[in-house]
N, C-alpha and C positions, 0 to 999 in steps of 0.2 A: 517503464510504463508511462504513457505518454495521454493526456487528456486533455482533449477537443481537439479544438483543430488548426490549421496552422506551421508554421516553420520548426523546425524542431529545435530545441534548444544546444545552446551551445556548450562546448566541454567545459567553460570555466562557469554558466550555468552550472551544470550538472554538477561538478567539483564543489560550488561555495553553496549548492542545495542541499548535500548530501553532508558535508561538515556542519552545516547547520541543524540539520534533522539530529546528527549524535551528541551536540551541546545541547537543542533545546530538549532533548530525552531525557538525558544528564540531570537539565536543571528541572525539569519535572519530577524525575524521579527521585529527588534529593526533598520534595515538600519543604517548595522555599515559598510557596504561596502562600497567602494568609486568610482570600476567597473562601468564604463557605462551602460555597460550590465546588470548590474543588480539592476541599482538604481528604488525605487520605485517598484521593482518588487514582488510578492506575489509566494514565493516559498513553496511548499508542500514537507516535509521529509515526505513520507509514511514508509522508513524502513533503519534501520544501520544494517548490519550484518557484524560481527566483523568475523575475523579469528580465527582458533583454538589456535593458539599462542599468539594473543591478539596484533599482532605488525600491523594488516593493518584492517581496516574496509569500507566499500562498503554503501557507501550512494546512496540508489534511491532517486532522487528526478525529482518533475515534477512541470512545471511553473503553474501558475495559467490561466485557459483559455489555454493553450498545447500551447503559442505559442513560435517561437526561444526555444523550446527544446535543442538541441542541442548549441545552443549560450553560453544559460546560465549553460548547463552542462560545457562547455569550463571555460568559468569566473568562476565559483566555484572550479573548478582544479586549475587554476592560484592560487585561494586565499587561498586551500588547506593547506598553511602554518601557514597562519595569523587564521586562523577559528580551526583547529587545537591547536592554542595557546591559543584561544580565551576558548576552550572547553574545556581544560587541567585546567583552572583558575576556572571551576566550576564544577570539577569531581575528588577524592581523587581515584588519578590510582599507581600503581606504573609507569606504561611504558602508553605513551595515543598515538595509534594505528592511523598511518599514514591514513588521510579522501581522498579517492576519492570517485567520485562523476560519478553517470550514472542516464540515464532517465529512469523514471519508466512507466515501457510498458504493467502493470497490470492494468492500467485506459485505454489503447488502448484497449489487449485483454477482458474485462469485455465488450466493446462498442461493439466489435466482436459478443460475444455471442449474446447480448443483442439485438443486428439486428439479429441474426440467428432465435431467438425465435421469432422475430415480421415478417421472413418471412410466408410468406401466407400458402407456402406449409408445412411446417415445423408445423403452426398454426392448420391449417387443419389436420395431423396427430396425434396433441395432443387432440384436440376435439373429433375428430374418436373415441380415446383408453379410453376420456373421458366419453364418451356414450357408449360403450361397457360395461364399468364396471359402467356406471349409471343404469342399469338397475337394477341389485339387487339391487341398492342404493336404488329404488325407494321404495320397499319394507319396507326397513331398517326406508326410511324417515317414514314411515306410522307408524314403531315401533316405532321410538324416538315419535311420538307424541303423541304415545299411555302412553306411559313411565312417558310424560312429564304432562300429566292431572291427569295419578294416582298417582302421586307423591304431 
């Protein structure tokens, strides 16, 4: 998954975003925070995308259940220091790439589509182009079953 726009990034990008996404899960998941905001909370890393230079990385994350998004984005900037330190003690970096933190609006946008398709009219134009091109199928059905007894 790739967002905006731009060069793609590179493999050892993607390798030290992706080692980092399952430490800072880790140390989330462990309630090593001391935030209000985010005690007890169940936060999802879906994605680190590191810089080309390897000095800043971009964590989405989104709370469990969407809710105080933005709260608990806030409180993870705060701790941005301590979780950073915390990451660097379980990843052999030479430089360990400054964590901020944004919400991930890839579980909004997918909820978008996902009512787009269950609209009715929308529904109704895929059924339409469905039965249009059902007809030969109909044909085809009678062949596979031809197929499937001489077989």
């Amino acid at each position: 998954m790739t967002r905006g726009k731009g060069k793609q990034p590179s493999q050892r990008q993607l390798r030290v975003g992706e080692e980092m996404r399952h430490v800072l899960a880790d140390i989330l998941g462990r309630d090593m925070l001391r935030d209000p905001a985010l005690a007890g909370r169940s936060i999802t890393v879906s994605e680190i995308r590191v810089s080309p230079d390897m000095r800043n990385a971009t964590a989405f994350v989104m709370p469990l259940g969407g809710e105080d998004a933005t709260a608990i984005v806030t409180a993870l900037n705060r701790a941005s220091a301590f979780l950073r330190g915390e990451v660097s003690r379980h990843m052999m970096l030479r430089y360990m790439p400054a964590l901020h933190f944004t919400v991930d609006t890839l579980f909004d946008e997918a909820q978008r589509i996902d009512s787009l398709f269950r609209n009715p009219a929308v529904a109704r134009d895929l059924t339409g182009a469905g039965a249009a091109e059902g007809e030969p199928g109909e044909s085809d059905e009678a062949g596979d079953g031809g197929e499937a007894d001489g077989a």
